[in-house]
SETIDO-236555 format. One record per residue: residue number from 1; residue in one letter; x, y, z of N, C-alpha, C in turn. Coordinates in steps of 0.02 Angstrom, whole numbers, plus 50000, padded with zeros to 5 digits. Example, Ala and Ser with C-alpha at 12.3 -4.5 7.8 and 13.67 -1.06 7.14 Angstrom:
% residues 2
1_a_50660_49716_50390_50615_49775_50390_50660_49835_50390
2_s_50642_49888_50354_50684_49947_50357_50645_50002_50394
END
This chain:
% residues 374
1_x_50735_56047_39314_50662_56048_39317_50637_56117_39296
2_x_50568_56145_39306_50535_56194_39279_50548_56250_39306
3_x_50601_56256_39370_50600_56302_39394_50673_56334_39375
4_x_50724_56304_39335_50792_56314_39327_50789_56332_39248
5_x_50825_56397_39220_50830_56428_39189_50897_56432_39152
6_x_50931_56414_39092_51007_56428_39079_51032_56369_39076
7_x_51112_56388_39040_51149_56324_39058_51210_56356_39083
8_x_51242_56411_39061_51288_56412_39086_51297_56474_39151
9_x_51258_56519_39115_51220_56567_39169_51167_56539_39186
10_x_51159_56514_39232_51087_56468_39271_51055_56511_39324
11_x_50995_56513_39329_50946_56528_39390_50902_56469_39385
12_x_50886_56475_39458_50856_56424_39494_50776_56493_39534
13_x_50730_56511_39524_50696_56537_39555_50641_56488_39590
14_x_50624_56534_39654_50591_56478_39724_50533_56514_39758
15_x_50503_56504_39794_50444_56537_39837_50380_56549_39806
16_x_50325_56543_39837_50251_56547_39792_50222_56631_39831
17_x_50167_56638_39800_50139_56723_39802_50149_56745_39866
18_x_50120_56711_39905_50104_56700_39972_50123_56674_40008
19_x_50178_56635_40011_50236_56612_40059_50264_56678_40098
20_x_50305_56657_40112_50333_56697_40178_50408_56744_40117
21_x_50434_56729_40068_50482_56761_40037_50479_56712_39960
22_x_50511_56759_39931_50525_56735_39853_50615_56778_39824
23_x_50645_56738_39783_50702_56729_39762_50727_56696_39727
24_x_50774_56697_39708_50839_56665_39676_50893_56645_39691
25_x_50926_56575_39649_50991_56573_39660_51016_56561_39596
26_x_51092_56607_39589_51129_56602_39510_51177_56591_39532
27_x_51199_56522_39463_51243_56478_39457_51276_56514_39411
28_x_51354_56543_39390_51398_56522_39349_51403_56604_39329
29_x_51374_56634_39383_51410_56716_39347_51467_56705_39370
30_x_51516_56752_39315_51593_56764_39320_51626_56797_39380
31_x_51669_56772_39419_51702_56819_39474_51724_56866_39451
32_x_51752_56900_39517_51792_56971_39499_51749_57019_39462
33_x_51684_57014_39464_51639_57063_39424_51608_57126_39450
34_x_51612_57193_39469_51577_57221_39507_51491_57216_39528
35_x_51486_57228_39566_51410_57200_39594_51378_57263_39615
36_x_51325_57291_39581_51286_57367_39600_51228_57328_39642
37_x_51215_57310_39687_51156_57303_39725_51092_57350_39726
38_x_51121_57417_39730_51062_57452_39702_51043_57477_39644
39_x_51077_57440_39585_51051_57435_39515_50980_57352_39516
40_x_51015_57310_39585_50961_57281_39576_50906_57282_39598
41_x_50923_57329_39659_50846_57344_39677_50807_57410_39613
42_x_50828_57446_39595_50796_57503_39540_50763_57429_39515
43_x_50775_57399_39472_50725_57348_39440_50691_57323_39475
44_x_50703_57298_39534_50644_57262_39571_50560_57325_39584
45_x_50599_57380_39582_50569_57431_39618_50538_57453_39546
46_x_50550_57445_39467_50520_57449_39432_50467_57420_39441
47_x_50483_57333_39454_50434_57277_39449_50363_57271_39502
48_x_50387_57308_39549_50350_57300_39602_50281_57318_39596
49_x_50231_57300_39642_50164_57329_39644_50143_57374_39686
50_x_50089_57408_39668_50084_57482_39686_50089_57537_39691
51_x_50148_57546_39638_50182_57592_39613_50154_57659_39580
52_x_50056_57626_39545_50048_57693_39514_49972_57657_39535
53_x_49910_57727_39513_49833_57677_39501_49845_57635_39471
54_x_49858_57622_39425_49836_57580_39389_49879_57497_39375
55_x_49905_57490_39433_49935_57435_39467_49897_57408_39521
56_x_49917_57341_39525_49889_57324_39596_49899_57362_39643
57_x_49858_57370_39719_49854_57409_39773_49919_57365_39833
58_x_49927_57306_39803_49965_57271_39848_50045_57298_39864
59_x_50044_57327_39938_50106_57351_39956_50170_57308_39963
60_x_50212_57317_39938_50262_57267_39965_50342_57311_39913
61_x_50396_57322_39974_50438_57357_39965_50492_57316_39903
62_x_50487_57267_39900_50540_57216_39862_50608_57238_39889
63_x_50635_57256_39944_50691_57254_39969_50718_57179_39963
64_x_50772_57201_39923_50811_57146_39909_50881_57126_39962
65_x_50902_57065_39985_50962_57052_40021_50970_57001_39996
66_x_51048_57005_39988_51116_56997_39960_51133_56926_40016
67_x_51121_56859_39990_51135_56800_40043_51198_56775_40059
68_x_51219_56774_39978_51281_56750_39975_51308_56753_39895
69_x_51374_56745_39874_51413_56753_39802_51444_56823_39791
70_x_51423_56877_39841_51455_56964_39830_51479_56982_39899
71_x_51575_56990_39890_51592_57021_39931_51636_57093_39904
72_x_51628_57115_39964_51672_57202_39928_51643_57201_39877
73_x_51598_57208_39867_51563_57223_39790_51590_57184_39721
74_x_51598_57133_39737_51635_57078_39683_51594_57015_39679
75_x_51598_57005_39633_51550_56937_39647_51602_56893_39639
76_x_51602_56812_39672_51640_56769_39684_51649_56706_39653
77_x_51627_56716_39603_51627_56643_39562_51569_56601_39571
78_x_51547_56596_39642_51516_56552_39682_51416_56560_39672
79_x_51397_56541_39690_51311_56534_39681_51312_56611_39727
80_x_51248_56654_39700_51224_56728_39703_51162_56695_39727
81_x_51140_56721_39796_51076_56699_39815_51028_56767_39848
82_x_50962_56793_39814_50947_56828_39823_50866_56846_39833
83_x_50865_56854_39884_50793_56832_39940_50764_56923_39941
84_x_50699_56907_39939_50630_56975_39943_50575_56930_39968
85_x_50562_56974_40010_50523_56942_40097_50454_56974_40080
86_x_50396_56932_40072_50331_56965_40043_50309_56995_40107
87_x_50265_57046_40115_50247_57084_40171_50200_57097_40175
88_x_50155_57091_40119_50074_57129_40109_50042_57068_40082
89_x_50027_57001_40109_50012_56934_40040_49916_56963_40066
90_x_49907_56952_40139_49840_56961_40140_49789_56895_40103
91_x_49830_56838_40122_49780_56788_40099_49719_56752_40110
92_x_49691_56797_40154_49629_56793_40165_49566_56800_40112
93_x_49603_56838_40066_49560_56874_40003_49544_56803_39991
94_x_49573_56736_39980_49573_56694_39932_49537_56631_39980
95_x_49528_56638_40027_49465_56583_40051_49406_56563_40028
96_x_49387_56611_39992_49320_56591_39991_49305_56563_39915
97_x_49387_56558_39899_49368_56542_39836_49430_56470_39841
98_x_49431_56457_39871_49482_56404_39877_49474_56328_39825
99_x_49407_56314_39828_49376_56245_39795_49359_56286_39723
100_x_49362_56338_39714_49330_56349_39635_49400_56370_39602
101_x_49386_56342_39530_49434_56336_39476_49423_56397_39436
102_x_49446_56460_39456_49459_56504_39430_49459_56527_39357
103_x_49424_56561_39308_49432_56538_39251_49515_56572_39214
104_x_49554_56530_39189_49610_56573_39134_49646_56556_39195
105_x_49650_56531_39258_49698_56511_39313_49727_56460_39310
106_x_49779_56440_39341_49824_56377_39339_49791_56335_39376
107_x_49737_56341_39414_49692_56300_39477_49688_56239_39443
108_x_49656_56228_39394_49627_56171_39387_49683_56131_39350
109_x_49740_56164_39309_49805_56121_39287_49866_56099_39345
110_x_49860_56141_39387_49895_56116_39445_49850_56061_39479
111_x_49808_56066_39492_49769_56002_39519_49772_55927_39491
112_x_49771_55958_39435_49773_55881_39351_49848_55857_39368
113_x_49889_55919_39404_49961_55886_39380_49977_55861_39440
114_x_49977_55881_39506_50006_55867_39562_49964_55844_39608
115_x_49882_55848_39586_49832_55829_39646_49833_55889_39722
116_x_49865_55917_39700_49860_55983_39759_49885_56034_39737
117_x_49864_56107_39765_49894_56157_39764_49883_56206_39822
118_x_49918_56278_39811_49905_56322_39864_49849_56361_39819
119_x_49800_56376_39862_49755_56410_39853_49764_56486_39870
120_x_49810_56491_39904_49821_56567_39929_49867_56625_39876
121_x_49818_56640_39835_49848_56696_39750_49863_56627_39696
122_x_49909_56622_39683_49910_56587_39625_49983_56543_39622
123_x_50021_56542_39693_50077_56505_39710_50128_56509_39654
124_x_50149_56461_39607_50212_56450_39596_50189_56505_39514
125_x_50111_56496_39492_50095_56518_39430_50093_56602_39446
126_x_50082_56639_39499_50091_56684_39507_50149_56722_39464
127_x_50134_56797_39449_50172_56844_39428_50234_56865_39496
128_x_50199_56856_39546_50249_56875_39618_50324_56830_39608
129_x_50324_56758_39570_50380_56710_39554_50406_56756_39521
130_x_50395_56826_39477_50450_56855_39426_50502_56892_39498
131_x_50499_56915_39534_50536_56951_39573_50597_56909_39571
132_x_50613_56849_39578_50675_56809_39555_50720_56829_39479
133_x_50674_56809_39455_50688_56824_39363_50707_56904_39382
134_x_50698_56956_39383_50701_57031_39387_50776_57040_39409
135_x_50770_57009_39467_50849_57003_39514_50900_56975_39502
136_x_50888_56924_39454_50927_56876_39430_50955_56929_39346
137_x_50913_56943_39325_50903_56982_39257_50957_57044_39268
138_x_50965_57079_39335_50984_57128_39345_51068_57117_39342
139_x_51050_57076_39384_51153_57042_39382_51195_57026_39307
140_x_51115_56974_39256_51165_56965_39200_51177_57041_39161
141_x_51125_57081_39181_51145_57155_39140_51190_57167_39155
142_x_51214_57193_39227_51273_57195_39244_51346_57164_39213
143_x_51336_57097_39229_51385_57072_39160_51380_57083_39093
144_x_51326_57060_39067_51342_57098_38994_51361_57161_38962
145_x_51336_57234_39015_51345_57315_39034_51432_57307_39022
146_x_51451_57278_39082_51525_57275_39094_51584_57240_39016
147_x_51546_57175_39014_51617_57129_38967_51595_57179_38890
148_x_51514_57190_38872_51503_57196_38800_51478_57250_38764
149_x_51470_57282_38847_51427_57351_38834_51342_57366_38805
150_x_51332_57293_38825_51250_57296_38791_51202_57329_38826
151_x_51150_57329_38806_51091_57384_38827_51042_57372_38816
152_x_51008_57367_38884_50919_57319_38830_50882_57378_38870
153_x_50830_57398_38803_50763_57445_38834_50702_57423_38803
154_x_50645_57408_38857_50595_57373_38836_50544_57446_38861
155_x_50489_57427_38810_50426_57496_38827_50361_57466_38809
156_x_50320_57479_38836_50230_57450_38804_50226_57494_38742
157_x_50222_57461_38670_50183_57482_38626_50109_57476_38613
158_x_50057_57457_38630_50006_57435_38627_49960_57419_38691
159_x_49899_57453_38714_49854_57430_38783_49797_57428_38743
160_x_49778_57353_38724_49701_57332_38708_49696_57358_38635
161_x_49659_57412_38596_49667_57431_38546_49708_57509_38537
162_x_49739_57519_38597_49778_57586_38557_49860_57586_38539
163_x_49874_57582_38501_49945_57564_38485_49985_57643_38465
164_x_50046_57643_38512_50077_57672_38509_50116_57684_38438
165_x_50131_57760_38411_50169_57757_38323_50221_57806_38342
166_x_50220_57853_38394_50275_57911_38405_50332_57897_38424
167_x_50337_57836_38438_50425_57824_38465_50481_57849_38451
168_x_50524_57869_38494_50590_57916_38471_50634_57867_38423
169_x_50690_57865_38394_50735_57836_38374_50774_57804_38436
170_x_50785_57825_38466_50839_57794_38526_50787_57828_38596
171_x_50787_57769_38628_50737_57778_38699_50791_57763_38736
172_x_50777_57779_38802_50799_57768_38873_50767_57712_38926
173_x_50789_57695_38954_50724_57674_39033_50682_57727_39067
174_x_50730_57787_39059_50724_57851_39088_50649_57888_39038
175_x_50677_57858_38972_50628_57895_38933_50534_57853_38938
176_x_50552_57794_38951_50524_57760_38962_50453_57775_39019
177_x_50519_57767_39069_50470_57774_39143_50432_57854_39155
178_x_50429_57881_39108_50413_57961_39108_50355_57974_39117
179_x_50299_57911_39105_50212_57900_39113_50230_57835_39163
180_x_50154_57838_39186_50154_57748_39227_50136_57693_39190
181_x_50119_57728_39113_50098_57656_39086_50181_57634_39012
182_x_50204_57651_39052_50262_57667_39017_50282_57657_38938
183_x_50241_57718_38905_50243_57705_38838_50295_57764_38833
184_x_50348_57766_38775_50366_57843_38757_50332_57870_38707
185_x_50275_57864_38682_50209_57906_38642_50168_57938_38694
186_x_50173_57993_38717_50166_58016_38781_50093_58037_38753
187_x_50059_58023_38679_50003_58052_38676_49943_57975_38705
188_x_50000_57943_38652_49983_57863_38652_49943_57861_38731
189_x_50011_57860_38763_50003_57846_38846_49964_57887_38880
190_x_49913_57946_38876_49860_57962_38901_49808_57917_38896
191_x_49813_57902_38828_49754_57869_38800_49758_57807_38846
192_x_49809_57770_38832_49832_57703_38876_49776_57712_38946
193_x_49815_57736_38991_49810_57757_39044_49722_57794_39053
194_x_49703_57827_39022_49628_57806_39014_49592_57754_39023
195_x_49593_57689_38953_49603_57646_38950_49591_57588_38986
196_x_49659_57580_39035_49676_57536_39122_49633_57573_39160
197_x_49602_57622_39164_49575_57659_39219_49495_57624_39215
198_x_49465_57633_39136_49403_57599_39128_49398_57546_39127
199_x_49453_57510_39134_49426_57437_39124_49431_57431_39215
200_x_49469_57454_39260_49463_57431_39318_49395_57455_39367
201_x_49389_57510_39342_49293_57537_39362_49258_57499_39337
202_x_49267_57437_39271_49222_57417_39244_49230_57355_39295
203_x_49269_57343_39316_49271_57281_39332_49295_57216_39295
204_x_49347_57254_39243_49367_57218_39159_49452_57212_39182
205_x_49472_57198_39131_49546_57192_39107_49571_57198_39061
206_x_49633_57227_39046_49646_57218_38988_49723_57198_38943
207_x_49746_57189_38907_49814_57143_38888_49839_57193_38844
208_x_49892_57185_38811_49925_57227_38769_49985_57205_38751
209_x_50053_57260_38720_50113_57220_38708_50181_57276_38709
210_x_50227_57233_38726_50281_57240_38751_50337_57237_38679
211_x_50373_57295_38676_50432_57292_38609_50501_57301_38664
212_x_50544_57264_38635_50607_57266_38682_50656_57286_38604
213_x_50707_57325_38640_50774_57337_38580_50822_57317_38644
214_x_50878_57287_38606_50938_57268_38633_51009_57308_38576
215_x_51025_57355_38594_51094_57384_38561_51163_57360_38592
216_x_51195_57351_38538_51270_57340_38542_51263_57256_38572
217_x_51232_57210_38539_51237_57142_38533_51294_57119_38502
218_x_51318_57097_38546_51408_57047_38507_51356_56987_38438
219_x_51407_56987_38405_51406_56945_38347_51419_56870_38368
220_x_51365_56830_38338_51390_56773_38342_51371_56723_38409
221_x_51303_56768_38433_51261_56729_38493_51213_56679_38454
222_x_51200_56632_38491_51163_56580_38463_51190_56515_38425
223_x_51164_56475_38449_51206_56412_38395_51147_56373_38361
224_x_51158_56342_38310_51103_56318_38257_51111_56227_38289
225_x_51076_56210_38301_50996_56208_38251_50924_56221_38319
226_x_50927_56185_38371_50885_56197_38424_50911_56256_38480
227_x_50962_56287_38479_50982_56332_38517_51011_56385_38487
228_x_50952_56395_38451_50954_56459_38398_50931_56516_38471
229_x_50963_56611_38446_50962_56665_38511_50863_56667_38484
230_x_50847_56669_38445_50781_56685_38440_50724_56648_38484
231_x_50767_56580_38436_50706_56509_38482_50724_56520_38574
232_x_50774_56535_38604_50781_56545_38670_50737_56603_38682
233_x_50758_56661_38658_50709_56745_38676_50643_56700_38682
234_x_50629_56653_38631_50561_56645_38622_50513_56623_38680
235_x_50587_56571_38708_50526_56519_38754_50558_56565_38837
236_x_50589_56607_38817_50609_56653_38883_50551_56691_38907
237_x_50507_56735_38832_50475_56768_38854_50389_56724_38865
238_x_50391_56686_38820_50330_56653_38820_50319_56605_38911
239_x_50381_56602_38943_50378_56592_39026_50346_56638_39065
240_x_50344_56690_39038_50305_56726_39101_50261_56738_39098
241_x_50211_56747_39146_50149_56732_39170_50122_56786_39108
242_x_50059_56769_39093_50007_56787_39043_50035_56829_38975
243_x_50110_56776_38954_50117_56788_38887_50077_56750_38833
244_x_50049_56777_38788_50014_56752_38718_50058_56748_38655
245_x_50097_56771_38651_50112_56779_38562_50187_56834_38576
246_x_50248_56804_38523_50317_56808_38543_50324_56834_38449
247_x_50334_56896_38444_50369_56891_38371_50427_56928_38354
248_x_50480_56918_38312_50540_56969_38311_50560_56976_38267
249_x_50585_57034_38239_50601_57078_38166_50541_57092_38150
250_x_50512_57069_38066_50476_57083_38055_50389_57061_38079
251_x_50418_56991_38099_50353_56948_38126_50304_56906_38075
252_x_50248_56930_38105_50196_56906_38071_50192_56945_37998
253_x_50195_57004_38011_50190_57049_37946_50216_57055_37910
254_x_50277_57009_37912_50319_56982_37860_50309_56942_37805
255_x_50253_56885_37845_50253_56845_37787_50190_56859_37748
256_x_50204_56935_37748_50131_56959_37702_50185_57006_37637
257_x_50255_56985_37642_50284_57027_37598_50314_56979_37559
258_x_50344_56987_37489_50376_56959_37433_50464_56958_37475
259_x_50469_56912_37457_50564_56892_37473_50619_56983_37466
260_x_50585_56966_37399_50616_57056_37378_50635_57108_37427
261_x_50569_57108_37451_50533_57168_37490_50584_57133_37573
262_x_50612_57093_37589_50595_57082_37650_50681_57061_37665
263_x_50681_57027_37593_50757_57024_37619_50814_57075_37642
264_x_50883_57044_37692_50894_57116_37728_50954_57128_37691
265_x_50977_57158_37651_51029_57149_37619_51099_57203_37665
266_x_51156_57189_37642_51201_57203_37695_51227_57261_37645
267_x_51246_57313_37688_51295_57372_37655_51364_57392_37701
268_x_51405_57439_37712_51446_57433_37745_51444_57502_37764
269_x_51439_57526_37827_51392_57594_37880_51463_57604_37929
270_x_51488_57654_37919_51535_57681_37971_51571_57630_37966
271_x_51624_57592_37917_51668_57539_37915_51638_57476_37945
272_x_51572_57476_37944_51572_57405_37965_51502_57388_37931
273_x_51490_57330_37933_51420_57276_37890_51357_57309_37920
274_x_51317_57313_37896_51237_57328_37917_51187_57288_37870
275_x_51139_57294_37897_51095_57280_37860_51034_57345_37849
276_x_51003_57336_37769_50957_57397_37791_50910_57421_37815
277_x_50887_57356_37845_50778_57379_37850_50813_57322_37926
278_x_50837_57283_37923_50828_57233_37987_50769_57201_38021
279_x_50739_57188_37957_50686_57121_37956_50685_57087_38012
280_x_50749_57062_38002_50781_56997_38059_50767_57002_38097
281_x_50778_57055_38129_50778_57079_38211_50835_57081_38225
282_x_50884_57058_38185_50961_57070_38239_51004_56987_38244
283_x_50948_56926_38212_50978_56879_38205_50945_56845_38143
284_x_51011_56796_38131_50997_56789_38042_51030_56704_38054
285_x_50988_56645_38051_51017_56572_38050_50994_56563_38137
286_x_50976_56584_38171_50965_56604_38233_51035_56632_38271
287_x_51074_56651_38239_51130_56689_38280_51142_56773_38286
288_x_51155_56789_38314_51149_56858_38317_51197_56886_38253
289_x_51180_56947_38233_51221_56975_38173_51234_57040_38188
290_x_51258_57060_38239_51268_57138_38270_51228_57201_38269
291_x_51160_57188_38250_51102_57211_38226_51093_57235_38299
292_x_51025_57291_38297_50994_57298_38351_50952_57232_38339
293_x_50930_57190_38393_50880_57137_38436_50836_57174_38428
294_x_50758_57154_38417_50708_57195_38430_50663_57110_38418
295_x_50616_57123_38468_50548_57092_38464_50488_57113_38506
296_x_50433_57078_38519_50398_57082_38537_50339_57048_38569
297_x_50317_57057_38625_50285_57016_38651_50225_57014_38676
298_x_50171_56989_38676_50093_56997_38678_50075_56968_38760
299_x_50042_57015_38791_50006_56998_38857_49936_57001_38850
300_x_49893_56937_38869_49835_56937_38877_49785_56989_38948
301_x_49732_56980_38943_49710_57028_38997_49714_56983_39039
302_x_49713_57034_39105_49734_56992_39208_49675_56944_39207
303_x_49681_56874_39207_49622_56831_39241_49584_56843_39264
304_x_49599_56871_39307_49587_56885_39399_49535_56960_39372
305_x_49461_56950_39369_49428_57005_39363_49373_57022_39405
306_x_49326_57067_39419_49284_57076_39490_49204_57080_39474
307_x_49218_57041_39379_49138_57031_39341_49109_56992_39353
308_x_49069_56939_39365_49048_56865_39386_49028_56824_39321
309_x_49085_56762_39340_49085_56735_39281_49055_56672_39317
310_x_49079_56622_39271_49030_56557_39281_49088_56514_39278
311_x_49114_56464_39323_49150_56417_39335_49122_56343_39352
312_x_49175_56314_39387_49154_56233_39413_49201_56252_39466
313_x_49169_56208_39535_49233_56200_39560_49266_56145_39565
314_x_49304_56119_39623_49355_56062_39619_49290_55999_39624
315_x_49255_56010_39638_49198_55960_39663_49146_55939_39607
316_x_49149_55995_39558_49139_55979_39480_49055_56006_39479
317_x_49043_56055_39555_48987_56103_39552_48979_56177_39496
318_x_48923_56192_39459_48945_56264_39447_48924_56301_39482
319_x_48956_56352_39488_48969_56405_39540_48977_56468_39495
320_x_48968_56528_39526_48960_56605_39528_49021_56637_39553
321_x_49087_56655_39505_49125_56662_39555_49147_56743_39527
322_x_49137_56802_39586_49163_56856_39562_49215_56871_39627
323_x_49277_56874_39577_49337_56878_39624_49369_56955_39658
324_x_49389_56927_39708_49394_56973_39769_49484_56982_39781
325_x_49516_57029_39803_49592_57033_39803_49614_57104_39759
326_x_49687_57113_39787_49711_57178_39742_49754_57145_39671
327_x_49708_57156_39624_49738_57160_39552_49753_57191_39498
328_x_49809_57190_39441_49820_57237_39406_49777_57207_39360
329_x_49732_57283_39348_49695_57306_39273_49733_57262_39196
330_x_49781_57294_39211_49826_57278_39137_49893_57247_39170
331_x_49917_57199_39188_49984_57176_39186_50047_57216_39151
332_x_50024_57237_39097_50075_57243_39026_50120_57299_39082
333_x_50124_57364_39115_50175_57413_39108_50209_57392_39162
334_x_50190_57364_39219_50244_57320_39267_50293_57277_39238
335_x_50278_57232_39174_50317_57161_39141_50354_57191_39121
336_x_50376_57262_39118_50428_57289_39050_50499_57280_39089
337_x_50505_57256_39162_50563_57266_39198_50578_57179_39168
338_x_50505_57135_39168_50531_57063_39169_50561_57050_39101
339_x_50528_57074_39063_50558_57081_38998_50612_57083_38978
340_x_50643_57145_39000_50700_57138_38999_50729_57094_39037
341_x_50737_57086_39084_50741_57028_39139_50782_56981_39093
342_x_50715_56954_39062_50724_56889_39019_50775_56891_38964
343_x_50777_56935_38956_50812_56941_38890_50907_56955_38911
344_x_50905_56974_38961_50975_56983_38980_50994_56914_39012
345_x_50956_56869_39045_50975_56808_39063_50990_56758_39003
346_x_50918_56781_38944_50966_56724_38881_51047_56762_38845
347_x_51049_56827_38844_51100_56864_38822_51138_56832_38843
348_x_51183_56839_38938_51226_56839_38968_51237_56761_38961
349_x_51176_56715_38961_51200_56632_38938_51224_56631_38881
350_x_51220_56634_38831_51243_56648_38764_51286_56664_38747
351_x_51321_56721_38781_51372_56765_38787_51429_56719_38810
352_x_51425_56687_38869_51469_56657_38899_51463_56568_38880
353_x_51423_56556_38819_51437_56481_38787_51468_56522_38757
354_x_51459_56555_38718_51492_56588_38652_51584_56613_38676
355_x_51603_56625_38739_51663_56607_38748_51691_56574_38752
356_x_51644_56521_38810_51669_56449_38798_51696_56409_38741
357_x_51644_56421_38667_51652_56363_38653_51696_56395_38598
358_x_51724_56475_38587_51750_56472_38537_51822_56527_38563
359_x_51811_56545_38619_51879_56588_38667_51846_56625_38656
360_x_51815_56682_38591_51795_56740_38619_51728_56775_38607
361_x_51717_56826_38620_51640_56841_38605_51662_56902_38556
362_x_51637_56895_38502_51665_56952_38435_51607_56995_38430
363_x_51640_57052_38393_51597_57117_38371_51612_57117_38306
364_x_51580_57175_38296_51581_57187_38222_51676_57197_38197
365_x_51689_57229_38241_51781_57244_38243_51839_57192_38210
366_x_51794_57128_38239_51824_57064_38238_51841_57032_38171
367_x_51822_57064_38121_51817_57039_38042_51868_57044_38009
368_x_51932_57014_38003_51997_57043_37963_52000_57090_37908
369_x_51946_57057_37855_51941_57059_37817_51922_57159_37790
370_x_51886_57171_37849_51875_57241_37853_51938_57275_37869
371_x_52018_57262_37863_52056_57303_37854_52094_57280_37797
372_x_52057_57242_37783_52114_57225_37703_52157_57145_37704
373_x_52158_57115_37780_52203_57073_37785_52182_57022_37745
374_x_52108_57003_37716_52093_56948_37690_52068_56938_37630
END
């Protein structure tokens, strides 16, 4: 169902905004794997709210506990179940708006679909459901860190109209988290951070976008024709709450160039294949080609604003509704933990069909032919 993620690395995420806890359970990570618990809380603790102004005000520690699947720091073959106990929901904010259909909210599609919902934040459509995904995300890094050595770093390029151009060649998380709106254009990110500040005095919101790089991708993720690595990234990232628009390599701005211009042609870089511009993004037929991964992902502005707009409610009255509760200005610099998140859960699935179905997961190394044998 809608809530289960993967096939062979599976999550199952559970709990709504405002329930009493939210979590995960993962199916089919590998035993005998070391288990950093407090690599998974650092991400949760990325993800979390309250962290800077320009986040929601809503306190809540995301202390994470360990249910079951990790002993002695090993994980066990067995289902990983991993629970964060909400502490600050305060759902009182949301009474008075209980019968009105929120505009850009799931209110009125959850109603169409199930004839009921929780009125208290935004239940299962809530951003609070990523704290699963984050935790879950953290573990497949861990595996992939360990068997392949991969590395995913995601950063906000873009808040509303200012787009970041200073980016280093090789970023960090570290380099990353160095502002709160976590751009590494540290001129960019004043501006940013300006920006989120006026739109939340205004009583506005605002959206922006997310670039993720993934280095040292094994060769040979993805299988053709519907379970292409791209078409998965795609509908990975387009799951979380107030994604708009998913593009990777070149994108959209691609198909504003001649074949010539765009195709990636291969040379051979420190004894092994490259490509030169990497259009692609890192996959070519939808399989990975040992490329850096790079895409990108578009967040709309927070729903949830404190301007008075004009709705209906469930009763099919119009109504005046200016909303009340702690919300983030801009979503975009909290998502950069889910982001990645996402992207290490389709990795580490991929990774481990890709052993399955062929014994091993290859690198660039793997090519005979690059010592002469063929």
């Amino acid at each position: 169902m809608g809530s289960v993620f993967g096939r062979l690395f599976r999550i199952a995420t559970w709990g709504e905004s405002h329930g009493p806890s939210v979590g995960v359970v993962i199916d089919g990570c590998p035993p005998r794997l070391p288990m950093d618990v407090d690599a998974i809380q650092h991400q949760l603790d990325r993800r979390r709210p309250g962290q800077s102004r320009i986040t929601t005000q809503r306190k809540e520690s995301e202390t994470v506990e360990v249910l079951s699947g990790v002993f002695e720091g090993k994980t066990l073959g067995t289902p990983i179940a991993l629970l964060v106990r909400n502490e600050d929901p305060r759902s009182g904010a949301y009474k008075d708006f209980q019968h009105i259909y929120r505009p850009s909210h799931a209110d009125f599609t959850y109603d169409a679909k199930y004839g009921f919902r929780t009125w208290q934040g935004g239940g299962r459509a809530s951003a609070r459901e990523t704290v699963g995904r984050v935790a879950a995300g953290a573990v497949a890094e861990q595996v992939l860190a360990g068997e392949w050595g991969v590395e995913i770093v995601a950063y906000v390029s873009r808040i509303h109209e200012i787009a970041a151009h200073k980016i280093p060649e090789t970023i960090s998380r570290e380099t990353v988290d160095e502002n709160i709106v976590r751009c590494p254009d540290s001129e960019a990110a004043e501006r940013m951070i300006e920006r989120i500040d006026r739109a939340r005095r205004d009583g506005e919101s605002v959206g922006g976008v997310i670039e993720c790089v993934v280095r040292n991708a094994p060769v040979g993720l993805g299988n053709p024709v519907f379970d292409r690595l791209d078409a998965d990234l795609a509908k990975a990232m387009l799951s979380i709450p107030a994604t708009k628009g998913f593009e990777i390599g070149s994108g959209f701005e691609g198909s504003m160039l001649e074949g010539s211009a765009h195709n990636d042609p291969f040379v051979m870089q420190d004894g092994k294949p490259s490509t030169i511009r990497n259009y692609s993004g890192g996959t070519q037929g939808g399989i990975s080609n040992g490329q850096e991964i790079r895409f990108r992902v578009a967040f709309k502005p927070t729903a949830t604003i404190s301007k008075e707009q004009e709705t209906i409610s469930d009763r099919g009255e119009s109504v005046t509704l200016a909303a009340k509760g702690r919300h983030d200005p801009c979503v975009v610099p909290r998502a950069v933990p889910i982001v990645e998140a996402m992207t290490a859960l389709v990795l580490a699935d991929h990774a481990l069909l890709q052993r399955g179905q062929c014994g091993h997961v290859p690198t660039l190394d793997d090519f005979p032919w690059l010592d002469g044998d063929a």
